[in-house]
C-alpha positions as CSV (number, residue, x, y, z in Angstrom):
1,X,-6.5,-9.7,21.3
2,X,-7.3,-6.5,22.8
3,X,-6.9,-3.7,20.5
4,X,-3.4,-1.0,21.1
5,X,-4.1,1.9,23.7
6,X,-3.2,3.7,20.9
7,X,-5.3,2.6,18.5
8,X,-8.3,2.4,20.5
9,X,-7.7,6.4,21.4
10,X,-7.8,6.6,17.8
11,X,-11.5,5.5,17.8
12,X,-12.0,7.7,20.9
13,X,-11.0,10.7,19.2
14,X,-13.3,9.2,15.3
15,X,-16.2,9.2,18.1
16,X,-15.8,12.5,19.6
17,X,-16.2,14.4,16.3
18,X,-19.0,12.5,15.7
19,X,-18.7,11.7,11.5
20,X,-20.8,9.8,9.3
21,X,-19.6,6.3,9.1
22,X,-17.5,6.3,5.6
23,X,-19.6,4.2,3.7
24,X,-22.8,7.2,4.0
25,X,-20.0,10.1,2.4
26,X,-19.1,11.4,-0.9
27,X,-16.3,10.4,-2.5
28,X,-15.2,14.7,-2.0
29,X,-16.5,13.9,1.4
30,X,-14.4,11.5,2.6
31,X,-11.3,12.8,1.2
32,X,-12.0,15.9,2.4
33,X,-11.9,14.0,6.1
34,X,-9.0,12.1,5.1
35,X,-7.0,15.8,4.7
36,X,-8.6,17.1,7.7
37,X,-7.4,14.2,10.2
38,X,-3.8,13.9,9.0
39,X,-2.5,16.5,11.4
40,X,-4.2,14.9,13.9
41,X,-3.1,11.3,13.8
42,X,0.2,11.4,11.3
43,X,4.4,12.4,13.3
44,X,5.7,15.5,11.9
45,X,7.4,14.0,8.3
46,X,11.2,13.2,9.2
47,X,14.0,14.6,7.1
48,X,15.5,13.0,4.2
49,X,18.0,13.5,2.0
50,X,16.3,14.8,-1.2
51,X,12.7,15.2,-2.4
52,X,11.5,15.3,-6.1
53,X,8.4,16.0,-7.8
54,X,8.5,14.1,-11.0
55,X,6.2,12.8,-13.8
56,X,6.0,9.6,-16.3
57,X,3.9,9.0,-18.7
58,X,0.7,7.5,-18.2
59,X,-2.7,6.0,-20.6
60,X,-4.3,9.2,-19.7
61,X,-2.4,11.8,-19.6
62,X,1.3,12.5,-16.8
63,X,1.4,10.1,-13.8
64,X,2.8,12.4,-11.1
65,X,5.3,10.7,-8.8
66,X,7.5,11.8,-5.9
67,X,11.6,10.7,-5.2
68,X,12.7,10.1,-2.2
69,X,16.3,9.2,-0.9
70,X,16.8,8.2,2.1
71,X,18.6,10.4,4.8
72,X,22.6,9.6,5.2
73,X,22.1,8.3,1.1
74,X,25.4,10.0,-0.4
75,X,24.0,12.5,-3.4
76,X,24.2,10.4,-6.6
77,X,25.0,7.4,-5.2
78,X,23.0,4.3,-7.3
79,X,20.3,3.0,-4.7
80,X,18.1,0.5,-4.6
81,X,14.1,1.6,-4.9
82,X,10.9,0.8,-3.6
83,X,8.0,1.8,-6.1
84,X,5.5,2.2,-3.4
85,X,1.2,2.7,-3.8
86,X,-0.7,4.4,-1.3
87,X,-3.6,3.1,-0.1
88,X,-7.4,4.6,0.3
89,X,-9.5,2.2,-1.2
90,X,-8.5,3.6,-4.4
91,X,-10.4,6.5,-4.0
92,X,-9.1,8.3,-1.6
93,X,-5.2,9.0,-0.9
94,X,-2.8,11.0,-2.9
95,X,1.5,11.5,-2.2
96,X,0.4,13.8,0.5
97,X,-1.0,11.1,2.5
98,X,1.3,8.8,2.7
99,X,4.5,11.6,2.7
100,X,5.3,10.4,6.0
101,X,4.9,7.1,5.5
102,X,7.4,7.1,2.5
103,X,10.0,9.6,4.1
104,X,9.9,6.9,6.6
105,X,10.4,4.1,4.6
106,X,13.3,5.8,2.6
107,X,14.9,6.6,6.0
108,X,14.5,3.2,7.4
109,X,15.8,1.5,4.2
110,X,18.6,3.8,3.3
111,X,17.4,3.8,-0.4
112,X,15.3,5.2,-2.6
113,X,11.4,5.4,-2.5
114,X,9.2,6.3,-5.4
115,X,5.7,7.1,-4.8
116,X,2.9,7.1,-7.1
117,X,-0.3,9.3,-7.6
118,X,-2.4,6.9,-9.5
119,X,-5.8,7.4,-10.7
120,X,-8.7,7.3,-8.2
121,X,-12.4,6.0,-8.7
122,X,-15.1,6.8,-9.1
123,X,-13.8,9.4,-11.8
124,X,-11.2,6.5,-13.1
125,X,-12.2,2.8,-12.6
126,X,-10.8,-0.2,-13.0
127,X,-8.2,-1.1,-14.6
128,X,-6.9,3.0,-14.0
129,X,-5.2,2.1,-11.1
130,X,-3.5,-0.6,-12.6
131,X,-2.4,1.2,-15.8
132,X,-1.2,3.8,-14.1
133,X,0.7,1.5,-11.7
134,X,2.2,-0.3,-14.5
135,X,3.3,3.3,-16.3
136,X,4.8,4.0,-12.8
137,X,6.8,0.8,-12.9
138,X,8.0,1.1,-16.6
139,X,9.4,4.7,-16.4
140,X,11.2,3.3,-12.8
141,X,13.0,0.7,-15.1
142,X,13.8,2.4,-17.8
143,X,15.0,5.5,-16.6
144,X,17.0,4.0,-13.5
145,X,19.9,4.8,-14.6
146,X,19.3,9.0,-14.8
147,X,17.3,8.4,-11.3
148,X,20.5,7.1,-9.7
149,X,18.9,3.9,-9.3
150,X,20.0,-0.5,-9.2
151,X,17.7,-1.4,-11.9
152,X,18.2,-4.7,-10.7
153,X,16.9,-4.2,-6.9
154,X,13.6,-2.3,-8.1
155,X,10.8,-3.7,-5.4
156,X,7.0,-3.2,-5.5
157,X,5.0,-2.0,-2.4
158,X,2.2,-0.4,-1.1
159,X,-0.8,-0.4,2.0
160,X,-4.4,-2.2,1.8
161,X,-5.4,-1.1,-2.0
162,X,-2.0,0.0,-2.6
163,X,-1.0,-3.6,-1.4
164,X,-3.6,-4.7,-3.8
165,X,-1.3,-3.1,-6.8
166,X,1.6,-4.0,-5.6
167,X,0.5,-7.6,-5.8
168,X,-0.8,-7.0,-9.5
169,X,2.5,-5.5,-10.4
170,X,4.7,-8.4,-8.9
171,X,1.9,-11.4,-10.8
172,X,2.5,-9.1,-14.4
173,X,6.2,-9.2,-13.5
174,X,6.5,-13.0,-13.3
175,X,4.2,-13.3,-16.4
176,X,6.8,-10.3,-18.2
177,X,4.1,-7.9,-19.2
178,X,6.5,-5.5,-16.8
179,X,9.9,-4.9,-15.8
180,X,9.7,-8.1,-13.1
181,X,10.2,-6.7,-9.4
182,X,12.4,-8.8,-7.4
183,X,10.6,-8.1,-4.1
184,X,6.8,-7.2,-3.1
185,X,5.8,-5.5,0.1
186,X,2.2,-5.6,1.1
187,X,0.8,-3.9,4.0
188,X,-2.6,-5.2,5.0
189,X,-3.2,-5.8,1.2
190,X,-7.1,-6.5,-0.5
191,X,-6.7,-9.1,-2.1
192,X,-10.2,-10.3,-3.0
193,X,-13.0,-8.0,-3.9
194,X,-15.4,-11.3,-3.9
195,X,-14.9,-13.4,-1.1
196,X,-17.3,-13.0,2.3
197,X,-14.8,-13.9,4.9
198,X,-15.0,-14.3,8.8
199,X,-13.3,-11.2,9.6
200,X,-15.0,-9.0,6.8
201,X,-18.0,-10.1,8.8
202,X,-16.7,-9.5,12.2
203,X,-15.5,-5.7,11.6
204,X,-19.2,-4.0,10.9
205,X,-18.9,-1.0,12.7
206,X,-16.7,1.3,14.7
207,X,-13.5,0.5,13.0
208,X,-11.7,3.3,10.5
209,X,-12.6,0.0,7.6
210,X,-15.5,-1.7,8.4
211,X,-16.9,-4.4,5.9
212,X,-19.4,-1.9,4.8
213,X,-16.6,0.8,4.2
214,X,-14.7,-1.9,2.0
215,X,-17.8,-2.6,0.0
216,X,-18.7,1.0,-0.6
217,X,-14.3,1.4,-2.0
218,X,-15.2,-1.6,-4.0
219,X,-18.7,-0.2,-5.4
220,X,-16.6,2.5,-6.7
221,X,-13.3,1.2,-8.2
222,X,-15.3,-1.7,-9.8
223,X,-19.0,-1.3,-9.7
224,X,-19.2,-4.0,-12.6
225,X,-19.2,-7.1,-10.6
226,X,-17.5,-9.5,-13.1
227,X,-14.7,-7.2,-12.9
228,X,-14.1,-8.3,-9.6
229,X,-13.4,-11.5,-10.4
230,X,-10.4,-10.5,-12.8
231,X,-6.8,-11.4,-10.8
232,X,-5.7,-7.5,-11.9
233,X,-8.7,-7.0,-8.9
234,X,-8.6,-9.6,-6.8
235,X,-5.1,-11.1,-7.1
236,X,-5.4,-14.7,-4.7
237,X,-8.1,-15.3,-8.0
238,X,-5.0,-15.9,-9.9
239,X,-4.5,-18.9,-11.1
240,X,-1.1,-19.6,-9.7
241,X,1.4,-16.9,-7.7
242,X,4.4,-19.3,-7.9
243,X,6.9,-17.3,-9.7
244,X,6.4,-14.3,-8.0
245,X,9.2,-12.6,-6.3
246,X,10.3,-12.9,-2.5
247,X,7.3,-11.2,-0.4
248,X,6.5,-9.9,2.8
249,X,3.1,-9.6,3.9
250,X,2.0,-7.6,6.9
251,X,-1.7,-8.4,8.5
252,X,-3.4,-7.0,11.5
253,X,-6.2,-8.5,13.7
254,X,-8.6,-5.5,13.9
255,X,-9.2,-5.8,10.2
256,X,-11.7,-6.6,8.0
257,X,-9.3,-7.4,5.2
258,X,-7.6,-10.0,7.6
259,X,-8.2,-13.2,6.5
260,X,-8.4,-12.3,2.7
261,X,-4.1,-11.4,3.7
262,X,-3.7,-14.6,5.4
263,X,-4.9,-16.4,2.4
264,X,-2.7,-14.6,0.4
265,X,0.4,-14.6,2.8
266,X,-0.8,-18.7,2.7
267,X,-1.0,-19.4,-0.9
268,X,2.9,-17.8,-1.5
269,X,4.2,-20.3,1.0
270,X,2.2,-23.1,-0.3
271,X,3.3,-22.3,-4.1
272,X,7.1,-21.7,-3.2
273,X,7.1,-18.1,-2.8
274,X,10.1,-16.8,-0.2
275,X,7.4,-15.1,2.6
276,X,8.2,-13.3,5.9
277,X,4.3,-13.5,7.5
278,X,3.7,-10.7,9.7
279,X,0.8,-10.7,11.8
280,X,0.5,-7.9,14.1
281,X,-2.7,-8.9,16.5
282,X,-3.2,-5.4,18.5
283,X,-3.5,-3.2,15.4
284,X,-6.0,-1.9,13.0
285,X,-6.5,-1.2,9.6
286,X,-4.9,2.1,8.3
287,X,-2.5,2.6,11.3
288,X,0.3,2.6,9.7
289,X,-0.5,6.3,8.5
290,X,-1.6,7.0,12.9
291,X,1.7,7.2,14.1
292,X,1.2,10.4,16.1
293,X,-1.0,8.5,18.5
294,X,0.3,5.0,17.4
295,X,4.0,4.9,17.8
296,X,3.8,0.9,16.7
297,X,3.3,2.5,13.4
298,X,6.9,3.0,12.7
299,X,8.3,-0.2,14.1
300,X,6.3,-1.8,11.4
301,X,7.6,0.3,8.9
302,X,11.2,-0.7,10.4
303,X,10.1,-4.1,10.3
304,X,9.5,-4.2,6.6
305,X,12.2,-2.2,5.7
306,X,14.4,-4.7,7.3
307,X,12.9,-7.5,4.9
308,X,13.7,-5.4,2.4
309,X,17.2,-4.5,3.3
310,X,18.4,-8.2,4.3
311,X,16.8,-9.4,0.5
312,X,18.7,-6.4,-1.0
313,X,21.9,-8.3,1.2
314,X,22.4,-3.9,2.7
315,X,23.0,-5.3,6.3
């Protein structure tokens, strides 16, 4: 399938500035990039009804978090809540680079939207992200009631590694280590930091993520390989994801983490998990945060907010 016009003026525009390939930066390098090009390819951030900076506790030290509520939401009104994980190959990303992205997703679902500022590698490794993740989820929970939210319509989501969490967080809910979400949301989610698949070898170059840009976010969030292995990394390792709550899994051709999704979307059907499968063919990795240049951007986001909304019975 031929890539989006709007994607491929995307890669136009990565050419024409003529950057190292990620893989050959700095972590400060590349995030420095990733700050730079958000003007560029991000919408102006919509409206919504309120915005708040808070913090929970975390294993080392606050977790910061933002609140959002979505636009039309009536002010203290109990909403449901999407705890949602950015993604950047946990090493890049932060709650300013996927504002826009959650704004949107408040907007769309007319609920709340918690985002989380987890701990990036290489300065924290795996398990970090995890930990702080799972600190995220717990203060959700237990303080739902003074955030004006349903503690019992609390989903998990998040885009490529923070799909990867979300995935983590909805497995340790089925098993009760955490309050169990009763809905998962993963956007192009990694899902296996082992596996050598057909379309981690097709995307080598010239593509935002390129297999060698996925190998060089591994090298940093877990450099030890055996790590890797562990399902709170790679969650399709896990032994079994029946249990897990209702899901909807987003993939896109022009990706190297493709058919590691598939798999995953796969394996929930298989072990009678409730999956909506969508696979959008045109697209590439990351563009849910192009929207400027990529207006399919937001009907994806409408498109899982609607999963969302229809399993929280709002329509």
């Amino acid at each position: 399938m031929p890539l989006d016009p709007g994607a491929q003026r995307v890669l136009d525009l990565i050419r024409s500035f003529g950057r190292p390939p990620l893989h050959e930066l700095t972590p400060a390098e590349a995030r420095a990039g990733n700050v730079a090009a958000r003007p560029l390819l991000q919408p102006d951030p919509p409206d919504v009804a309120m915005v708040a900076e808070l913090a929970c506790p975390g294993p080392a030290g606050p977790v910061r978090l933002r609140h959002y509520r979505g636009r039309g939401t009536a002010d203290g009104a109990v909403l449901p809540c999407l705890l949602y994980l950015h993604g950047g190959g946990w090493v890049i990303g932060d709650l300013d680079s996927h504002d826009q992205i959650c704004r949107s997703l408040a907007n769309h679902l007319g609920a709340a939207v918690i985002a989380v500022d987890y701990r990036l590698a290489p300065e924290a490794r795996f398990p970090a992200a995890v930990e702080d993740a799972v600190a995220a989820l717990q203060f959700v929970a237990s303080e739902a009631a003074r955030l004006a939210i349903d503690p019992a319509r609390i989903a998990v989501g998040g885009d490529s590694a923070g799909g990867n969490l979300a995935a983590v967080l909805a497995l340790m809910g089925r098993d009760g280590t955490v309050p169990a979400p009763g809905f998962q949301m993963l956007l192009y989610p990694a899902t296996d930091m082992v596996g050598n698949t057909p379309s981690t070898q097709r995307f080598t170059e010239g593509y935002p993520l390129t297999a060698a840009g996925m190998r060089w976010f591994i090298d940093h969030y877990a450099p030890d390989r055996a790590q890797r292995m562990d399902w709170r990394a790679s969650p399709l390792r896990a032994a079994s994801l029946a249990g897990t709550p209702p899901a909807f899994v987003m993939t896109c051709g022009h990706d190297p983490l493709l058919d590691e999704g598939i798999a995953y979307a796969r394996r929930l059907d298989e072990e009678g998990v409730a999956v909506t499968h969508l696979h959008v063919a045109d697209q590439m990795h990351a563009y849910l945060g192009m929207g400027r240049l990529v207006p399919a951007a937001d009907l994806t986001l409408r498109q899982a907010a609607a999963a969302l909304r229809l399993h929280w019975r709002l329509d």
